[in-house]
KEDRENLO-338998 format. One record per residue: residue number from 1; residue in one letter; x, y, z of N, C-alpha, C, O in turn; chain. Coordinates in pm, 1 decimal. Each point is the difference from the previous one (the first is absolute). Layout:
REM residues N
<node num="NUM" residu="A" n_c1="X" n_c2="Y" n_c3="Z" ca_c1="X" ca_c2="Y" ca_c3="Z" c_c1="X" c_c2="Y" c_c3="Z" o_c1="X" o_c2="Y" o_c3="Z" chaine="A"/>
...
END
This chain:
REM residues 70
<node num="1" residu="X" n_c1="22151.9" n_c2="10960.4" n_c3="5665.8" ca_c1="-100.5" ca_c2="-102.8" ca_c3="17.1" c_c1="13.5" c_c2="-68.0" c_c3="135.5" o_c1="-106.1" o_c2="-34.6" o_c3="51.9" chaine="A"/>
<node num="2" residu="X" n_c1="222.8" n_c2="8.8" n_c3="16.1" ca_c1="-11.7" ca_c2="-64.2" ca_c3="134.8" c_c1="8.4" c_c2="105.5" c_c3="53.5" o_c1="-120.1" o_c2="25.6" o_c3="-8.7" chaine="A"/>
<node num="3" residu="X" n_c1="164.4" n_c2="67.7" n_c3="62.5" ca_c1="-40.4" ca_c2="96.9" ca_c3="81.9" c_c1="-180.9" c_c2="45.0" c_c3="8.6" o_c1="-58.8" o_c2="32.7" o_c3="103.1" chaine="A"/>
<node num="4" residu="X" n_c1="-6.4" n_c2="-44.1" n_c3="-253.2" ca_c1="-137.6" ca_c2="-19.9" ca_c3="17.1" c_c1="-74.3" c_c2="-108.0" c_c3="59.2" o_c1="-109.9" o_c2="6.0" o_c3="55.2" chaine="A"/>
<node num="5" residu="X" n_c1="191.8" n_c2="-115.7" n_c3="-75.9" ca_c1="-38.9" ca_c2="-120.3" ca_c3="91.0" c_c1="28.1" c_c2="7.5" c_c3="120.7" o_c1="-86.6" o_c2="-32.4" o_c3="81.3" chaine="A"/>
<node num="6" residu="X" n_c1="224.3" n_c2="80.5" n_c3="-33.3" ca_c1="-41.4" ca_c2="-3.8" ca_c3="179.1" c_c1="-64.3" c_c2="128.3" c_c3="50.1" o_c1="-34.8" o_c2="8.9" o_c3="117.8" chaine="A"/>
<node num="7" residu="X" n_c1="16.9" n_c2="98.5" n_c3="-211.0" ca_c1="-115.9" ca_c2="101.2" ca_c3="62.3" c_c1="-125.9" c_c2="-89.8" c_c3="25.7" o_c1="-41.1" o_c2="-2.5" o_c3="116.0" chaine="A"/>
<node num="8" residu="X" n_c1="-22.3" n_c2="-68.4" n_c3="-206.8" ca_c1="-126.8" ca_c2="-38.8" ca_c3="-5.9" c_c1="15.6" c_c2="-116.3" c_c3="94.1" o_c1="-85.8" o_c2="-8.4" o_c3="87.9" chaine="A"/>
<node num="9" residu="X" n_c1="197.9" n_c2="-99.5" n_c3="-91.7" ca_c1="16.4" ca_c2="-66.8" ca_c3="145.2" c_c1="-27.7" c_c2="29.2" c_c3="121.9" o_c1="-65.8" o_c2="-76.4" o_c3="70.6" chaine="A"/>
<node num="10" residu="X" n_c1="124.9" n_c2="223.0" n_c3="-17.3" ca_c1="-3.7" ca_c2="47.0" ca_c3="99.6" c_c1="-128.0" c_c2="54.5" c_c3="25.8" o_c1="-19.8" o_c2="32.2" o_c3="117.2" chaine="A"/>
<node num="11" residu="X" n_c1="-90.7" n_c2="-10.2" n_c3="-214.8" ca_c1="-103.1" ca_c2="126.6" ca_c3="9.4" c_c1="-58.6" c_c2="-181.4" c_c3="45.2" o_c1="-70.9" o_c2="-2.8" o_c3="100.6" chaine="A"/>
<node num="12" residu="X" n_c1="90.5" n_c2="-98.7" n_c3="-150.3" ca_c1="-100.3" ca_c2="-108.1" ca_c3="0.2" c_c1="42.6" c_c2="-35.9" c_c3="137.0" o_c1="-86.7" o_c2="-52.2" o_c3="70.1" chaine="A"/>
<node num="13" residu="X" n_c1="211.3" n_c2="71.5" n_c3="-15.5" ca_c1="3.6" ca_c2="-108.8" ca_c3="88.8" c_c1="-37.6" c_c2="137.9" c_c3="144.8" o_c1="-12.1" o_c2="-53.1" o_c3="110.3" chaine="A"/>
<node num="14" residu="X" n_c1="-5.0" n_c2="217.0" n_c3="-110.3" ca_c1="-31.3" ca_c2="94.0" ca_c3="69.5" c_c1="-160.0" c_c2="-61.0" c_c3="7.0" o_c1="-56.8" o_c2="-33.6" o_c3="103.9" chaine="A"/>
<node num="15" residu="X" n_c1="2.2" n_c2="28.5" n_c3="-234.8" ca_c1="-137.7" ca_c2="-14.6" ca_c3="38.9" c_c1="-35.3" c_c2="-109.4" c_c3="49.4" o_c1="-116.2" o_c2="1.9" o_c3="40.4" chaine="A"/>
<node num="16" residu="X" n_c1="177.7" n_c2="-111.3" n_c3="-25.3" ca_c1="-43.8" ca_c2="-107.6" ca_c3="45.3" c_c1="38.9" c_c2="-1.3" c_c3="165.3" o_c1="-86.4" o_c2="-40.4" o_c3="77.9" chaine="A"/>
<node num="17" residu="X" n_c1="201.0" n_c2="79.6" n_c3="-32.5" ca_c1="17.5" ca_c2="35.0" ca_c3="163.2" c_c1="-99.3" c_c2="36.9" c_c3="33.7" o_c1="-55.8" o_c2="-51.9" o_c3="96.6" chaine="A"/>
<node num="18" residu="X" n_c1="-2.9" n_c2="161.7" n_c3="-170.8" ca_c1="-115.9" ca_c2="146.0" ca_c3="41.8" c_c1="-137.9" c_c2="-88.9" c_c3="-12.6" o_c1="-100.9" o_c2="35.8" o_c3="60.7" chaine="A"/>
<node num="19" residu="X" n_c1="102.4" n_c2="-169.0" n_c3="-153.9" ca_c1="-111.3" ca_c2="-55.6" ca_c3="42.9" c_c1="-5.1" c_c2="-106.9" c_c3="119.0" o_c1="-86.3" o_c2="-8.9" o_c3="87.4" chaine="A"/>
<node num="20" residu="X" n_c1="170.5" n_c2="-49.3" n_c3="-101.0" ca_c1="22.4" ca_c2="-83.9" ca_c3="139.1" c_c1="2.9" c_c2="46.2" c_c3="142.1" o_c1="-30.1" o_c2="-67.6" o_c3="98.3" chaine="A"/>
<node num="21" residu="X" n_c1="75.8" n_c2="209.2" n_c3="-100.8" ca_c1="-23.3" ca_c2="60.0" ca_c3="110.1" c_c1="-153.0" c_c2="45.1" c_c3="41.3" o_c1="-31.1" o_c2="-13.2" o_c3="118.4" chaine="A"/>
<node num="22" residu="X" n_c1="-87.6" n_c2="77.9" n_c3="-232.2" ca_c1="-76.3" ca_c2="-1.2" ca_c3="48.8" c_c1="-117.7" c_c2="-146.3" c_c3="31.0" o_c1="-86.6" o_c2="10.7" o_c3="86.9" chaine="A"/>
<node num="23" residu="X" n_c1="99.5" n_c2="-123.8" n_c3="-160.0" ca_c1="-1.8" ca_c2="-130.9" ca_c3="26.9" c_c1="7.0" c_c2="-3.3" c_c3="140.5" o_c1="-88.5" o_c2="-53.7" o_c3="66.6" chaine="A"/>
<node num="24" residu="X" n_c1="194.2" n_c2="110.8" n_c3="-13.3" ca_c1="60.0" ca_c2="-59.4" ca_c3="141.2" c_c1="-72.5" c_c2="36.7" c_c3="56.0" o_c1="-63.7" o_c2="-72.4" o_c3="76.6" chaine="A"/>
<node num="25" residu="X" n_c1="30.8" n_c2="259.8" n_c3="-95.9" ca_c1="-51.6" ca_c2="46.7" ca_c3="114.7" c_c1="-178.9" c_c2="-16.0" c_c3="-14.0" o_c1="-56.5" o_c2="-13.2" o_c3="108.6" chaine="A"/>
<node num="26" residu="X" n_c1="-14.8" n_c2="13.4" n_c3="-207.2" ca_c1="-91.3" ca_c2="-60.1" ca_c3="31.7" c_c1="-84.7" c_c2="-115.8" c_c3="-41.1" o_c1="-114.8" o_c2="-32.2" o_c3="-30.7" chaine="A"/>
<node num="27" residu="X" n_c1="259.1" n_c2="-20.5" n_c3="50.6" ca_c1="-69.2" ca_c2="-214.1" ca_c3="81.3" c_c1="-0.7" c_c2="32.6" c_c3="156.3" o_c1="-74.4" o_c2="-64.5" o_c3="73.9" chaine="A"/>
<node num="28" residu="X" n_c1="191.5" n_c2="205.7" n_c3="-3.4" ca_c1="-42.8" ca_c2="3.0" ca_c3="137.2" c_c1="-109.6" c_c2="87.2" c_c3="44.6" o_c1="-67.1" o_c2="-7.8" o_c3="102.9" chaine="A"/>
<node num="29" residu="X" n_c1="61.8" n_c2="89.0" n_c3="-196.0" ca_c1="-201.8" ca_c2="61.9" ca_c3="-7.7" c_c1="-77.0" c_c2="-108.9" c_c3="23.5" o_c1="-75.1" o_c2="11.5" o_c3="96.9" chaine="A"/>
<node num="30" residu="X" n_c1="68.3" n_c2="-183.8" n_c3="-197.3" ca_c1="-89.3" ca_c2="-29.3" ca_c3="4.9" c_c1="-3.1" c_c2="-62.1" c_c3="169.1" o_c1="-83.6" o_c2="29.8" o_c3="85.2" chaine="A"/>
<node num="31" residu="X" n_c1="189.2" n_c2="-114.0" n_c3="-71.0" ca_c1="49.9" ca_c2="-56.4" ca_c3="111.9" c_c1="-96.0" c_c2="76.7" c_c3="111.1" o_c1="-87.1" o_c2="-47.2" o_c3="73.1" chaine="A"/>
<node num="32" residu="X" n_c1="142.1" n_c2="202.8" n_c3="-89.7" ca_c1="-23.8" ca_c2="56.8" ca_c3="144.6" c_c1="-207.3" c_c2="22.7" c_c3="-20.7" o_c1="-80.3" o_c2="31.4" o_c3="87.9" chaine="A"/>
<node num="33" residu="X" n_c1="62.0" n_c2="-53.0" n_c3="-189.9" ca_c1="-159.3" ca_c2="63.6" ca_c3="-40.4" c_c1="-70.0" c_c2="-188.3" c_c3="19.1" o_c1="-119.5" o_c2="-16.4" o_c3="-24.4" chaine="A"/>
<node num="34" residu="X" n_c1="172.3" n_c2="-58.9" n_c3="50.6" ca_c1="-18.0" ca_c2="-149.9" ca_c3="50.7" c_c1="-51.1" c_c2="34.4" c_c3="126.6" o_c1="-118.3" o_c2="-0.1" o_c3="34.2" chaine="A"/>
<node num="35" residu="X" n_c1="235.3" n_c2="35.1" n_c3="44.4" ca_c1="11.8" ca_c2="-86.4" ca_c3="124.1" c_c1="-65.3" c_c2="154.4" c_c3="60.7" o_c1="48.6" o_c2="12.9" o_c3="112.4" chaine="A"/>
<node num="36" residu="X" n_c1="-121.1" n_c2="83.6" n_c3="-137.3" ca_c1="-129.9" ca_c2="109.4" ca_c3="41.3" c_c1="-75.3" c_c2="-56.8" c_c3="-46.8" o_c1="-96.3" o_c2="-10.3" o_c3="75.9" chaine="A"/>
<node num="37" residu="X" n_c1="78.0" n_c2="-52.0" n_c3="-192.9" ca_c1="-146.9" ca_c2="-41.9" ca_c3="-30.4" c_c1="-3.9" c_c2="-112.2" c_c3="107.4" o_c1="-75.2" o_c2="29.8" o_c3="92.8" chaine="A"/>
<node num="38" residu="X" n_c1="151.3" n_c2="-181.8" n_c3="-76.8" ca_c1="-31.8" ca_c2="-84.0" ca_c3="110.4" c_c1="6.1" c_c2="74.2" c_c3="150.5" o_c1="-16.0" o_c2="-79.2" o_c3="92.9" chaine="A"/>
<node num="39" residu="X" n_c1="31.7" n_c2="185.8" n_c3="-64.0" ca_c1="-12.8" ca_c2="22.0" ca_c3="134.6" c_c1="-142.9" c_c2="120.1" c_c3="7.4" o_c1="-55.6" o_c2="41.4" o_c3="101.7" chaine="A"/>
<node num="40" residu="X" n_c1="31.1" n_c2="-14.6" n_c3="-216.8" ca_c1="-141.0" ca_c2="70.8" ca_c3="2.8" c_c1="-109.0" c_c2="-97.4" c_c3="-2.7" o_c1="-103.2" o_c2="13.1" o_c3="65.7" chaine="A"/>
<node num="41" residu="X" n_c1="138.1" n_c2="-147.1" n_c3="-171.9" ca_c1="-96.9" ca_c2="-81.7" ca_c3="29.0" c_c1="-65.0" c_c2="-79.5" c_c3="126.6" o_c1="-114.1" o_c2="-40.1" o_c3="22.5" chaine="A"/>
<node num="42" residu="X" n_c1="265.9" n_c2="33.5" n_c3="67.9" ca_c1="6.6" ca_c2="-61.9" ca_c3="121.5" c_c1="-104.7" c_c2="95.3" c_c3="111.4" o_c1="-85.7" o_c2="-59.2" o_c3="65.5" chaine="A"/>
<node num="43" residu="X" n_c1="105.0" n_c2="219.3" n_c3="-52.8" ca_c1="-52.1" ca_c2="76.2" ca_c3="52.3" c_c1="-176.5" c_c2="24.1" c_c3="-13.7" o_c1="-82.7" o_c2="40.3" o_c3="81.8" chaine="A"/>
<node num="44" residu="X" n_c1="70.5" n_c2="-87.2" n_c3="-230.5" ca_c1="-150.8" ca_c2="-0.7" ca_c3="-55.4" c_c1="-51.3" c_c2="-111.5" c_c3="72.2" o_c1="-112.2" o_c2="20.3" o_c3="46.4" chaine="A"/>
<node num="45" residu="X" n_c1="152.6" n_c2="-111.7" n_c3="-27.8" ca_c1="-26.1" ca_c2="-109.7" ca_c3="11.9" c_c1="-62.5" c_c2="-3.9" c_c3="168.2" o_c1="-104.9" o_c2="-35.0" o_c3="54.2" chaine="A"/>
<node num="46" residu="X" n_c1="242.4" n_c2="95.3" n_c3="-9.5" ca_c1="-46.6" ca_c2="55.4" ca_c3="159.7" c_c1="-65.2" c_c2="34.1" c_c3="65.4" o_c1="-50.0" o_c2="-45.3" o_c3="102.9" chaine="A"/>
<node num="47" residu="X" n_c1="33.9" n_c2="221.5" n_c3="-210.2" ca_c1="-152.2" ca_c2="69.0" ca_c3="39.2" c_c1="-129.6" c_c2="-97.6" c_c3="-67.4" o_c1="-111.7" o_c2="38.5" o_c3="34.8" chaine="A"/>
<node num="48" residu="X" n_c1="113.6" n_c2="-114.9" n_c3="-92.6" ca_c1="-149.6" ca_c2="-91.0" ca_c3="-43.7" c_c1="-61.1" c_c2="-83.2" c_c3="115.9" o_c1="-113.4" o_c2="-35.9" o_c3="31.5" chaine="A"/>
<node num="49" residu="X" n_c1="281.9" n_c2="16.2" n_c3="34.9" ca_c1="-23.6" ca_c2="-101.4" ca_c3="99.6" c_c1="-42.0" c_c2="68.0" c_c3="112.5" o_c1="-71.7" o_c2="-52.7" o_c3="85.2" chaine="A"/>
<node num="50" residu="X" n_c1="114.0" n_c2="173.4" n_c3="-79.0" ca_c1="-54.9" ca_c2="71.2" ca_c3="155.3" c_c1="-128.8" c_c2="9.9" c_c3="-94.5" o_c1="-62.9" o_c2="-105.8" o_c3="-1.1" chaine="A"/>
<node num="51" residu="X" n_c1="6.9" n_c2="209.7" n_c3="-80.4" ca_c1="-119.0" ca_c2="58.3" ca_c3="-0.7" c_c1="-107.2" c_c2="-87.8" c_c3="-10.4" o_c1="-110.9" o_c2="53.3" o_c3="5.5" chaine="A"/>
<node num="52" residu="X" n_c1="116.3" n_c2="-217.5" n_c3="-24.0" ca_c1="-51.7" ca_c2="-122.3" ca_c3="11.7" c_c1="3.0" c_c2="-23.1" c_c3="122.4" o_c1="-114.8" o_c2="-19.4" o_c3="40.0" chaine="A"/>
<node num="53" residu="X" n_c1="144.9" n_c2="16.3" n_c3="-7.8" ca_c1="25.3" ca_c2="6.5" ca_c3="193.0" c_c1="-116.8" c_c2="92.7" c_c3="93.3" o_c1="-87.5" o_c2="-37.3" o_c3="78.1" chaine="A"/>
<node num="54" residu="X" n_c1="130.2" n_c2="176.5" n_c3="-125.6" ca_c1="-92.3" ca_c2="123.1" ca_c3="51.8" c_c1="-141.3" c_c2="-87.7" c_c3="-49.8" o_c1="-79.3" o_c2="-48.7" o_c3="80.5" chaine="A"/>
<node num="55" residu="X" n_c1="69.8" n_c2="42.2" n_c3="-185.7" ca_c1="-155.3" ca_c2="-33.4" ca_c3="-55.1" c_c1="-44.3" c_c2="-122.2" c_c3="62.1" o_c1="-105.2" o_c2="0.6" o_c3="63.8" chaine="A"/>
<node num="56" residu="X" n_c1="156.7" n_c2="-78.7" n_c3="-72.6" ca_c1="-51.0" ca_c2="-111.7" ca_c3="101.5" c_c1="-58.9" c_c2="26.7" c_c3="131.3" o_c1="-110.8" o_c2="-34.0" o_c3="41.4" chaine="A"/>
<node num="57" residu="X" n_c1="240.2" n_c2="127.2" n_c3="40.7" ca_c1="-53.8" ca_c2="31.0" ca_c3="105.6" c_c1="-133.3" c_c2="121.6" c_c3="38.6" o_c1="-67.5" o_c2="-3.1" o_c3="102.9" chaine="A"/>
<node num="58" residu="X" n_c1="53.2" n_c2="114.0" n_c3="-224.7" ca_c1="-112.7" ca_c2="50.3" ca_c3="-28.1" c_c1="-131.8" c_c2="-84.9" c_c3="-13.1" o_c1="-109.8" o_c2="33.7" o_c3="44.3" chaine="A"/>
<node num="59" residu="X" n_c1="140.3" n_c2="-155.1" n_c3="-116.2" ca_c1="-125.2" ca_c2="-56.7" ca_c3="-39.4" c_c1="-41.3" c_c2="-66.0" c_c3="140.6" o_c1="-117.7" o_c2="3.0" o_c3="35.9" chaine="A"/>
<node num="60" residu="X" n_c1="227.5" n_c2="-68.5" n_c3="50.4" ca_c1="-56.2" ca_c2="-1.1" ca_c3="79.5" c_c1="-46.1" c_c2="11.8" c_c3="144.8" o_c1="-55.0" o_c2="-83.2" o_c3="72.1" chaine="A"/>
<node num="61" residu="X" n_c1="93.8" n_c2="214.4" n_c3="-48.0" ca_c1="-30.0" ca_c2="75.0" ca_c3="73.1" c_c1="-113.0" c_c2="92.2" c_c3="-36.7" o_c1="3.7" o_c2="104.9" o_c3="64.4" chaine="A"/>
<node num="62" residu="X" n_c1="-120.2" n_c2="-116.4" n_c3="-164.8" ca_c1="-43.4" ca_c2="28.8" ca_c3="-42.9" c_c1="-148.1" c_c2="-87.9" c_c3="1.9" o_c1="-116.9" o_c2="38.7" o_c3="-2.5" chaine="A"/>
<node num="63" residu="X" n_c1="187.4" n_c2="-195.5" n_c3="8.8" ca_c1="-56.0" ca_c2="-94.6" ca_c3="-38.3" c_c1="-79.2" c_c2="-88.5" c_c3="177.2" o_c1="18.8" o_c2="-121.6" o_c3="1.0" chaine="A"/>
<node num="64" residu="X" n_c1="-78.7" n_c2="165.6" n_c3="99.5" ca_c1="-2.9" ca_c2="-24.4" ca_c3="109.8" c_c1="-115.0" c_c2="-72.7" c_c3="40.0" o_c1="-110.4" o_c2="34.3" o_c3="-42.3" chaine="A"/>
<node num="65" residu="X" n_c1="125.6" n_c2="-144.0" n_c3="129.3" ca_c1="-79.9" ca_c2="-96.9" ca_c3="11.7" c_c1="-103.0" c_c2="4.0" c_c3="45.3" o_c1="23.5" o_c2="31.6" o_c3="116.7" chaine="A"/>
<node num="66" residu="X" n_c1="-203.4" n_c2="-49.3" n_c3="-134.4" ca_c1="-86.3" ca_c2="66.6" ca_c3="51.3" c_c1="-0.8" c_c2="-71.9" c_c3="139.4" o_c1="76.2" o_c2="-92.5" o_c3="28.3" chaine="A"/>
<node num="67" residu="X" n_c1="-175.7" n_c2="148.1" n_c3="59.9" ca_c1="18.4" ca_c2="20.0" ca_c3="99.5" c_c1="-14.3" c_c2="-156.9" c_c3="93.1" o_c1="68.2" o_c2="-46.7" o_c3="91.2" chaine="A"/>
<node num="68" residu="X" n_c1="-209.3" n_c2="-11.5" n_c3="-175.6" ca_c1="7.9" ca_c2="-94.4" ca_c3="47.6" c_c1="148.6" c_c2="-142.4" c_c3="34.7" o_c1="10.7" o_c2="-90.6" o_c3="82.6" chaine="A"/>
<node num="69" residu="X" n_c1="66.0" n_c2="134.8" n_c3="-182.2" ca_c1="135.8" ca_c2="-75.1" ca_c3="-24.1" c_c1="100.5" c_c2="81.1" c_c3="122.0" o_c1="110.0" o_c2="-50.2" o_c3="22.7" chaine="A"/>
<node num="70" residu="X" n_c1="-140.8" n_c2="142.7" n_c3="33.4" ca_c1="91.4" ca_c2="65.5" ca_c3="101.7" c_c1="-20.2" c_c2="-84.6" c_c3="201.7" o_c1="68.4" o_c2="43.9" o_c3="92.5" chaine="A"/>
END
């Protein structure tokens, strides 16, 4: 009977390392899947700001003062 108890000790306390370890490794999945998502957002953010930019300057260069105003 105690030899069945520290088998089943050991199987409890194997599986519980084996869960803490993958715990570990992905809380640093999420960590690392963070800090790509904030630097993709940062980059989105970028190109909105250039292609807002281009368009402005499309509209107006596009947009030209008639003649009498020259």
């Amino acid at each position: 009977m105690v030899d069945d108890n520290s088998r089943r000790m050991e199987k409890l306390e194997s599986n519980l390392a084996h869960l803490e370890h993958q715990v570990e490794e992905m809380n640093c999945v999420l960590i690392d899947q963070g800090k790509l998502l904030d630097r993709l957002k940062k980059e989105v953010q970028r190109q909105n700001t250039a292609m807002q930019t281009l368009e402005l300057e499309r509209i107006q260069s596009n947009n030209q003062k008639p003649p009498h105003y020259q």
